[in-house]
C-alpha positions as CSV (number, residue, x, y, z in Angstrom):
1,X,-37.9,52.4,4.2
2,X,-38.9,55.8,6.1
3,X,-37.5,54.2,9.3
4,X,-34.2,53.4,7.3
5,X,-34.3,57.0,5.7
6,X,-34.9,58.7,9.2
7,X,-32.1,56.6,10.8
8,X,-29.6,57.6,8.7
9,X,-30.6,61.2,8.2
10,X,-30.4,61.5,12.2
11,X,-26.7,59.7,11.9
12,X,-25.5,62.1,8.9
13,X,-25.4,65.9,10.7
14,X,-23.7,64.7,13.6
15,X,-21.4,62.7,11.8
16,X,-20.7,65.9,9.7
17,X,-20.0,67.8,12.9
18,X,-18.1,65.2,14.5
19,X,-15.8,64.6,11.4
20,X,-14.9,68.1,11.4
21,X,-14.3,68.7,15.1
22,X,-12.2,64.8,14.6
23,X,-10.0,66.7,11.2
24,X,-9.2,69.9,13.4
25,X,-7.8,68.7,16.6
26,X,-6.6,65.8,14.1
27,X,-4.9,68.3,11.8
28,X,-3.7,70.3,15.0
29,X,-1.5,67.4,16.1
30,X,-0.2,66.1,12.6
31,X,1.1,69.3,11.8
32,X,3.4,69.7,15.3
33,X,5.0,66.2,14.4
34,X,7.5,64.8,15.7
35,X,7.2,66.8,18.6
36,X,4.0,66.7,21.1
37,X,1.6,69.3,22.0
38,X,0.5,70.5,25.4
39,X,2.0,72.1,28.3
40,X,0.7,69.3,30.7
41,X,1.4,66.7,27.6
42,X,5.0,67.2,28.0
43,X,5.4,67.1,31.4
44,X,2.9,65.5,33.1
45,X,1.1,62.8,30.7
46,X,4.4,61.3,28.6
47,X,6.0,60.9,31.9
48,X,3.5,59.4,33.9
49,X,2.5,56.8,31.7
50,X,6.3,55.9,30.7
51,X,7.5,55.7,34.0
52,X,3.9,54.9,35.1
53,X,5.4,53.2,38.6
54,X,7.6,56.1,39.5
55,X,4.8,58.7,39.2
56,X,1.6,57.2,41.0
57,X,2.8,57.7,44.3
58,X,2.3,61.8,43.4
59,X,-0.3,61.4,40.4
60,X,-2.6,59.8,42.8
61,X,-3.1,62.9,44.6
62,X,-4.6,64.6,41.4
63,X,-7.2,62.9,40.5
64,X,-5.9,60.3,38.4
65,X,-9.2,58.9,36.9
66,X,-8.0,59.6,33.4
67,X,-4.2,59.0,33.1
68,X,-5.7,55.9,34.7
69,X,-7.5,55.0,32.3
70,X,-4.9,56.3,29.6
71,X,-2.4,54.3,31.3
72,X,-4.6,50.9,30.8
73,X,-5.7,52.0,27.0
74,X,-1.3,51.8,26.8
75,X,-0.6,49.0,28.9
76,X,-3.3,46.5,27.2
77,X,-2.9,47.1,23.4
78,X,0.7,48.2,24.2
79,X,0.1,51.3,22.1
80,X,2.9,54.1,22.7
81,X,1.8,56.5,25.1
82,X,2.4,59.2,22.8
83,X,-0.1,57.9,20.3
84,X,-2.6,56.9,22.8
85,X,-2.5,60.9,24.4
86,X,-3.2,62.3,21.0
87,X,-5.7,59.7,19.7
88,X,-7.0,60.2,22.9
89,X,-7.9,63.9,23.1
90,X,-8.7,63.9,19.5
91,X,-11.9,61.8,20.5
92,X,-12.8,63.8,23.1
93,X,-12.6,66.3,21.0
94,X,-14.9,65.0,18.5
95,X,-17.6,63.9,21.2
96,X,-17.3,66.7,22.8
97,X,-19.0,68.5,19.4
98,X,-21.6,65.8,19.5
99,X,-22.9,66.9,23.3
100,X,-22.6,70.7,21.8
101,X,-24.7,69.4,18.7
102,X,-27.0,67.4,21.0
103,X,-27.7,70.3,23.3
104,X,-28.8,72.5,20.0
105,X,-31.0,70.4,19.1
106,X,-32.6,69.0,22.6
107,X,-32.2,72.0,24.6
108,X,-32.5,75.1,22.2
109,X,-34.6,73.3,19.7
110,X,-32.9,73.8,17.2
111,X,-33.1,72.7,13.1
112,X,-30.3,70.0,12.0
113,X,-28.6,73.1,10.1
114,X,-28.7,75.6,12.9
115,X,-27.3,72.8,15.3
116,X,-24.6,72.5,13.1
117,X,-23.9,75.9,12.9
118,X,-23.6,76.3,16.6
119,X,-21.8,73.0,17.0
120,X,-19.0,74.7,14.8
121,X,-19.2,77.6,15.8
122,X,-18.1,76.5,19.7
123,X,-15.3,73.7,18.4
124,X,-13.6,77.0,16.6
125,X,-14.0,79.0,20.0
126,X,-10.0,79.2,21.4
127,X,-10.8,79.0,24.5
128,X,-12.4,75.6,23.5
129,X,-8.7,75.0,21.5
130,X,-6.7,76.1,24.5
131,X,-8.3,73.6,26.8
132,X,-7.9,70.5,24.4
133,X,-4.1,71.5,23.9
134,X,-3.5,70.3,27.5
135,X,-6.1,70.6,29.7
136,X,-7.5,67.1,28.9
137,X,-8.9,66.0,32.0
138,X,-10.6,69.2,31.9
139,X,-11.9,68.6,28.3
140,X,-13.3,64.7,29.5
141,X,-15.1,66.2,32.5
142,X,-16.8,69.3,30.4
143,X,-17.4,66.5,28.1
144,X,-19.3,64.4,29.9
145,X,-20.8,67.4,32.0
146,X,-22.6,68.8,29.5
147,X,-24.1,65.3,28.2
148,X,-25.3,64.2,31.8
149,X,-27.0,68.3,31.9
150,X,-28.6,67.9,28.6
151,X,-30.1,64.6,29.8
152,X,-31.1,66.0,33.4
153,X,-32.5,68.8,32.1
154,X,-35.3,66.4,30.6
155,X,-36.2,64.8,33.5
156,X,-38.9,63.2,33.7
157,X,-39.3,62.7,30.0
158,X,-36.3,59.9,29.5
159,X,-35.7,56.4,29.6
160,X,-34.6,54.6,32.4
161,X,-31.5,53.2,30.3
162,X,-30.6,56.7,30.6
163,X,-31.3,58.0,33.4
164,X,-29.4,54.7,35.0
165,X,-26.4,55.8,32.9
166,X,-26.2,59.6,34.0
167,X,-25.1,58.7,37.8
168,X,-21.9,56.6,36.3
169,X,-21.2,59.5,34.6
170,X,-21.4,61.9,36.9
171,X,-19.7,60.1,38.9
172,X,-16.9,60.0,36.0
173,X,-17.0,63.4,35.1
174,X,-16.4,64.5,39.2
175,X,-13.3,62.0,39.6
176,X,-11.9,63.4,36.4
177,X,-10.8,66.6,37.6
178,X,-11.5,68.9,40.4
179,X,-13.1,71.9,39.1
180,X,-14.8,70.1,36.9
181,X,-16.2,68.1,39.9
182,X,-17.1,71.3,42.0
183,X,-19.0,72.9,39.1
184,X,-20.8,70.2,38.2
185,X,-22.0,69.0,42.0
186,X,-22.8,72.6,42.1
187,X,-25.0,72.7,39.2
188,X,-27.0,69.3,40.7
189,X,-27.3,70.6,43.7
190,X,-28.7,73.9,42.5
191,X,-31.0,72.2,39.7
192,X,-32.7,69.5,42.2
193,X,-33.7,72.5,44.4
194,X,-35.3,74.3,41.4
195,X,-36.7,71.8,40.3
196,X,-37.3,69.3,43.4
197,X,-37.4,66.1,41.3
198,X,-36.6,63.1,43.3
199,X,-34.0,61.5,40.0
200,X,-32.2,64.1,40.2
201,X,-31.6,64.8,44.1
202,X,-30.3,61.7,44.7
203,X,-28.0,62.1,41.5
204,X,-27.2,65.0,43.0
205,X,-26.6,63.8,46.4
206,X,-24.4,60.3,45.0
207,X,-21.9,62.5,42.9
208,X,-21.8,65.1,45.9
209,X,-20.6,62.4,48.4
210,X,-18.1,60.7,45.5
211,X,-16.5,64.4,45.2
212,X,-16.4,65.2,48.8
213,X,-14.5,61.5,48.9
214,X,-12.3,62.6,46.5
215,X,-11.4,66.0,47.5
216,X,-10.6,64.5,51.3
217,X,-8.7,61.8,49.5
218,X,-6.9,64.5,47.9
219,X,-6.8,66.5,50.9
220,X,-2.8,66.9,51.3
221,X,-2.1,68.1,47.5
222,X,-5.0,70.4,47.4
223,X,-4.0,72.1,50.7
224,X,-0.3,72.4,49.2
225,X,-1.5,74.2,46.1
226,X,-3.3,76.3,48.3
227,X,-0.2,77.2,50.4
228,X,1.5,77.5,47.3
229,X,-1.1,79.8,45.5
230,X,-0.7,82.2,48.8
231,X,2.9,82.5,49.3
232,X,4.3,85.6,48.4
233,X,6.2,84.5,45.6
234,X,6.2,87.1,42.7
235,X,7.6,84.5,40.5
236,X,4.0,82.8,40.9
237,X,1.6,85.4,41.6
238,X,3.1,88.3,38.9
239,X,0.8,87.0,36.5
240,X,-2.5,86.9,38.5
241,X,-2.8,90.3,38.6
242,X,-6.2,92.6,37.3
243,X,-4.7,94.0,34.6
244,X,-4.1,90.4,32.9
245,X,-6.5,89.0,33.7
246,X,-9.2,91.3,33.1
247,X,-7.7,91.1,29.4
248,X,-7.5,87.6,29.3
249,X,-11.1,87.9,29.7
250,X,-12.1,90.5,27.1
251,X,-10.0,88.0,24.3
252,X,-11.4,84.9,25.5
253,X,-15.3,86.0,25.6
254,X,-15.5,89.8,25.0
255,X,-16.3,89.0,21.4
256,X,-19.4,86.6,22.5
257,X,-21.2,88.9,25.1
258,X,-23.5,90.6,23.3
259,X,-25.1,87.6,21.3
260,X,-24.1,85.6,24.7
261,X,-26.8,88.0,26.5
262,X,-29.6,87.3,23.8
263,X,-28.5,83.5,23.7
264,X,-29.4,83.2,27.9
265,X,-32.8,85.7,27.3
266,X,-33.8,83.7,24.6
267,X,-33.2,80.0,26.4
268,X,-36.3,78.8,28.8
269,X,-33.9,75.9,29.5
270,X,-31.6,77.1,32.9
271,X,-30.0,74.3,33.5
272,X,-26.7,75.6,31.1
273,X,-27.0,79.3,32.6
274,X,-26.1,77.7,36.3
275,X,-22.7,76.7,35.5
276,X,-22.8,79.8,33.1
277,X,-23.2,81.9,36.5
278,X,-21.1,79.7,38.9
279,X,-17.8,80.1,35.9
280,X,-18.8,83.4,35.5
281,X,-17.9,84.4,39.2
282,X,-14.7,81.9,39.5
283,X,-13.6,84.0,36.2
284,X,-13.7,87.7,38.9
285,X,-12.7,85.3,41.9
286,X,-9.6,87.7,42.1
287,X,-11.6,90.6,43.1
288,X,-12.6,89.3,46.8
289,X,-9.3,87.6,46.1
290,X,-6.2,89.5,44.9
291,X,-3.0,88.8,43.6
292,X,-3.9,85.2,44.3
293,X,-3.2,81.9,42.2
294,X,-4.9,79.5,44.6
295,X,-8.6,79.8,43.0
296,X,-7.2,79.4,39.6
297,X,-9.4,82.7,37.8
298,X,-7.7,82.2,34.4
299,X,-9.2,78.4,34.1
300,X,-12.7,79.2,35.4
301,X,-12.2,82.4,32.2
302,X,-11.5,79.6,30.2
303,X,-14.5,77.5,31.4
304,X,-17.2,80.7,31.3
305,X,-15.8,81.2,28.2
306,X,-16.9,77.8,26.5
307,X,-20.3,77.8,28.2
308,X,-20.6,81.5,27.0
309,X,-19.8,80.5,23.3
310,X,-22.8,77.7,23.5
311,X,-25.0,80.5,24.4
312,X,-23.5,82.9,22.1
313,X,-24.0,80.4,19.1
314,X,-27.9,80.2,20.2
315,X,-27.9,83.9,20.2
316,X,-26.4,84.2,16.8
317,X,-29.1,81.9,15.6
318,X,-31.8,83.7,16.6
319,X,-30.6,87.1,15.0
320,X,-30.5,85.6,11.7
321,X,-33.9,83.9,11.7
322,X,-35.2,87.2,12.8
323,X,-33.5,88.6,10.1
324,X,-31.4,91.3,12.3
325,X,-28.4,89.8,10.9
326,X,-29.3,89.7,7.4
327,X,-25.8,90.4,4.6
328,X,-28.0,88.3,1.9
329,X,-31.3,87.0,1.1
330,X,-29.9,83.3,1.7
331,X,-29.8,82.1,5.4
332,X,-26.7,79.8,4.3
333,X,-24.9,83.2,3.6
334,X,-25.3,85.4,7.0
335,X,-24.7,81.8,8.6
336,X,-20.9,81.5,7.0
337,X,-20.4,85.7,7.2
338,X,-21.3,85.1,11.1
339,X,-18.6,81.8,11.2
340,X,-15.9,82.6,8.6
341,X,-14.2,85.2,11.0
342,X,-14.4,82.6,14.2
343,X,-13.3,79.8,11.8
344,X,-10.3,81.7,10.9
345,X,-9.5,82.7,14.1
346,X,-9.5,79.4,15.6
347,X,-7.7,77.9,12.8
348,X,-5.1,80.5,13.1
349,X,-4.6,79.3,17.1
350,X,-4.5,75.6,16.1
351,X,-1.9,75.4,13.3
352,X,-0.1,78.9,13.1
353,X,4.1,78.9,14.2
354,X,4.6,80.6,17.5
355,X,5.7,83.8,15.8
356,X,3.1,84.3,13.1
357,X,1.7,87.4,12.2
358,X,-2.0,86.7,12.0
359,X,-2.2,85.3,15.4
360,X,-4.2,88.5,17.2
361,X,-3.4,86.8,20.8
362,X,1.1,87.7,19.8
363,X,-0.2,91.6,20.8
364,X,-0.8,90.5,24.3
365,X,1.6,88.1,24.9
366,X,2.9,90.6,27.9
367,X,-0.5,90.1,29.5
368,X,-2.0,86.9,28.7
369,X,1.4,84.7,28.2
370,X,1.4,82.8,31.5
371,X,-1.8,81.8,31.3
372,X,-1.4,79.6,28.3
373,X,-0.2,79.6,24.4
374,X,-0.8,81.8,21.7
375,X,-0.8,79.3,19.3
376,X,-1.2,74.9,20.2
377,X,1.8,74.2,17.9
378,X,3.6,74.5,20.9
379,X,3.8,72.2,24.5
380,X,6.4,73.7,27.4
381,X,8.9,75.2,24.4
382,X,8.3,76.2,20.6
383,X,8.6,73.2,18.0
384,X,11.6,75.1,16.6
385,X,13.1,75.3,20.7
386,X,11.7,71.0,20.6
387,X,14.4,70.2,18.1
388,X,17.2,72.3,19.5
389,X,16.9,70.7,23.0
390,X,16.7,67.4,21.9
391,X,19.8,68.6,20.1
392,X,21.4,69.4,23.4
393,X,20.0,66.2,24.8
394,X,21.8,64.3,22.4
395,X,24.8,65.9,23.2
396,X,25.0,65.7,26.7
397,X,24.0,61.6,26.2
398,X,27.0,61.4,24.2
399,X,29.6,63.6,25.7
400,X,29.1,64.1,29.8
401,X,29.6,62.0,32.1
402,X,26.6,60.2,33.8
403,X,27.4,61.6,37.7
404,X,27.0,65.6,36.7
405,X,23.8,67.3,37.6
406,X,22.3,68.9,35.0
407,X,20.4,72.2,36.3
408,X,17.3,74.4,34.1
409,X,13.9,75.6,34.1
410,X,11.2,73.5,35.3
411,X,9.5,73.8,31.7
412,X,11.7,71.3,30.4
413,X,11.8,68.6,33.1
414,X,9.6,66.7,30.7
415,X,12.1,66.7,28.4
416,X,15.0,65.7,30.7
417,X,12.8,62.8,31.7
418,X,12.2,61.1,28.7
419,X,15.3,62.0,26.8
420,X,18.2,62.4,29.3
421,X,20.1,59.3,29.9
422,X,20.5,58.2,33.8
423,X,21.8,61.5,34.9
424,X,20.2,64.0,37.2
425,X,18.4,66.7,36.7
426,X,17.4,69.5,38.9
427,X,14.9,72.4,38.3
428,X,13.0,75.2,39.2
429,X,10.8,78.3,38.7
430,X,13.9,80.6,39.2
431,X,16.8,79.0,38.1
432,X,18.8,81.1,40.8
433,X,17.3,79.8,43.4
434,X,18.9,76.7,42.4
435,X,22.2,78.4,43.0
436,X,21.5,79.4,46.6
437,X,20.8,76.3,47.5
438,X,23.2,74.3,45.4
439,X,25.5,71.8,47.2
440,X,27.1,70.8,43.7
441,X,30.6,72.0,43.4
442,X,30.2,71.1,39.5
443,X,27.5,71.0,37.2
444,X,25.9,72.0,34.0
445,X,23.3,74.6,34.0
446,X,21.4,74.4,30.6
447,X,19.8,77.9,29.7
448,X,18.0,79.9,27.1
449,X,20.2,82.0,25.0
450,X,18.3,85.2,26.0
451,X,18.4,84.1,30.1
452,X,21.6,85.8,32.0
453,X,22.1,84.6,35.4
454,X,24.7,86.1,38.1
455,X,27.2,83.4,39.0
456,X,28.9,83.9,41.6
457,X,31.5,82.0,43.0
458,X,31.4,80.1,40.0
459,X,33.8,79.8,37.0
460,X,31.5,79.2,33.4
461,X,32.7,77.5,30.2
462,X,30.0,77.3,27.5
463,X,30.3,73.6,26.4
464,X,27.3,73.3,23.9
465,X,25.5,76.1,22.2
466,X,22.9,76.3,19.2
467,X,20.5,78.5,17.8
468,X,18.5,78.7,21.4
469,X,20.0,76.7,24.1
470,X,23.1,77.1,25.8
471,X,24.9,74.8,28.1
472,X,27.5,75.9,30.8
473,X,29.8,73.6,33.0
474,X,30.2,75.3,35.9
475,X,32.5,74.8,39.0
476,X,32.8,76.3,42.3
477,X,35.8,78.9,43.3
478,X,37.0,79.0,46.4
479,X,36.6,82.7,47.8
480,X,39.4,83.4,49.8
């Protein structure tokens, strides 16, 4: 009878934590319906797994463990892609709070309650939100990161079932994405020298050599982005410049430094605080490296900025049991003053419409706009900008004649793909560029109603127009 009790007393606080990390993201998608979420939803997951055949050639280059893997979840219980993406991510979502609970209680020692707390507290984090609304490989890898560190940090004192099962993972959590991979062989390599325990050196060493394999594998792409992350493009680099993201960095984890300090003082464990440090100086890469996309600063912000909320959480823990933080007598109380304003906040990012008042982030939209959302009811457009183009789509199906290029930003290619019926389209990140090197003598150019464009040599007619898209046919004048 106490082994039954105890059993389901150690299954009921995670499943309370899990449930609400499961109605959040859950809620996040319901709430965007019909339309998809997620930058890289739109435009990189949906059409990859639809035309699945017609993508690997290019998705194999970037590391494709998990659209693999989503692509067989589709293919096998011939579930819509759609439906598998979301459900998907929603579970990730929802384990990924289980690692954050199990890391409260095994590495920071913490009570049921307080692990809860924490737990929480990180799933509400935005920069937690922002990486779930596309970044999903991202999310996996993290995922399974932080489960394999938990368990590593314990060595010796595990079971071999265990410890057998962390080098899969690894291995998993490396092939899922890249920075993922390089942060995590990193923090192996770095632990097994600290600590010098034979387990985890040659963990270490296999998931080093799998990630080196898949980085020479991927060799060609990642020297492209590379190239591409140098080039003097200010179309590209305009955003990565100090100014942006310095405050990308103050709204993403300028809130959690001060408890984040007392959190890494207060922790003897230092396995977390390794990939703490390594994030931490991938976030400032731009200072040795300026003006610069090809080290990708805003996503390691992002990353510091989840590790830094774990820490944070811990921190906020220990002020209230040593009564520094102390609003009421009750514990419960200081607990909910502490997550009522982080709640809020990250419910405001998940569900709020792209204009809405209460979202803080709309202030700095100037600064911090290329770098992702302000709110995840959003994917490449608005929801409101979703319906319009499809719209647009549906007008073009019907009414233009199958052997006209269609030309438009690269944000909606996703769109074109899935909706436009066997017809061309052509895109870019400067839709003029497209006219400098067009060799069309007629075509449509689809645009937002607040773009302008300078055509010249061209002749315009607006054939289709609604409350934010516009569509031009366009033919070429002779200059005499």
């Amino acid at each position: 009878m106490k082994s039954y009790k105890s059993t389901i007393t150690a299954v009921k606080y995670p499943l309370i934590v899990f449930s609400i990390a499961i109605s959040l993201r859950s809620i996040t998608e319901i709430l965007a319906l019909p339309y998809p979420i997620g930058y890289d939803v739109i435009n990189y997951y949906l059409p990859s797994l639809v035309n699945f055949d017609n993508h690997w050639t290019s998705a194999s280059n970037q590391f494709p463990l998990y659209l693999v893997l989503l692509h067989t979840i589709t293919s096998v219980l011939q579930i819509h892609p759609r439906i598998v993406i979301s459900a998907s991510v929603v579970l990730i979502f929802g384990l990924f709070s289980l690692v954050i609970y199990s890391i409260a209680r095994n590495i920071f020692h913490l009570s049921s309650f307080q692990s809860i707390f924490v737990s929480i507290f990180v799933i509400f984090q935005v920069s937690l939100l922002r990486t779930s609304w596309d970044l999903h490989k991202d999310l996996l890898g993290l995922t399974i990161t932080l489960f394999c560190l938990s368990y590593v940090s314990r060595f010796p004192n595990i079971s071999k079932r265990i410890m057998f099962a962390i080098l899969p993972l690894s291995i998993i959590s490396v092939l899922s994405d890249r920075m993922i991979g390089f942060l995590l062989s990193s923090v192996l390599i770095i632990y097994s020298l600290i600590k010098r325990e034979r387990q985890i050196a040659i963990i270490a060493i296999a998931t080093s050599i799998i990630f080196v394999a898949a980085l020479i594998a991927n060799f060609d792409i990642i020297r492209n982005n590379i190239i591409i992350g140098n080039v003097e493009n200010e179309t590209i680099q305009q955003p990565y410049t100090a100014l942006n993201l310095v405050i990308l960095f103050l709204l993403m984890s300028g809130i959690l430094v001060p408890t984040g300090v007392i959190g890494v003082m207060k922790s003897r464990n230092i396995i977390l605080k390794i990939p703490l440090i390594i994030s931490l100086l991938g976030s400032f890469s731009w200072v040795v490296f300026p003006n610069t996309s090809a080290f990708l600063p805003d996503r390691w912000i992002i990353i510091f900025s989840i590790f830094l909320s774990i820490f944070s959480g811990y921190g906020f823990v220990t002020l209230i049991e040593n009564k520094h933080i102390m609003i009421s007598n009750k514990k419960l109380r200081n607990y909910l003053v502490v997550l009522i304003p982080f709640i809020f906040l990250g419910t405001v990012f998940a569900t709020s419409p792209n204009n809405s008042y209460l979202n803080m982030y709309g202030a700095f939209h100037a600064y911090i706009g290329h770098y992702g959302p302000l709110t995840m009811q959003y994917n490449s457009i608005s929801l409101p900008e979703s319906e319009s183009l499809l719209s647009l789509i549906e007008w073009m199906n019907d009414n233009v004649s199958s052997q006209i290029v269609l030309m438009g930003s690269k944000h909606v290619r996703g769109w074109m793909e899935l909706e436009l019926d066997n017809r061309t389209f052509l895109y870019s990140d400067d839709i003029t560029d497209l006219f400098k090197s067009n060799k069309y003598d007629e075509f449509y150019l689809l645009s937002r109603n607040s773009e302008s464009f300078q055509l010249q040599n061209f002749s315009s007619n607006l054939s289709f127009n609604n409350s934010d898209f516009s569509l031009y046919h366009l033919k070429r004048v002779e200059v005499e």
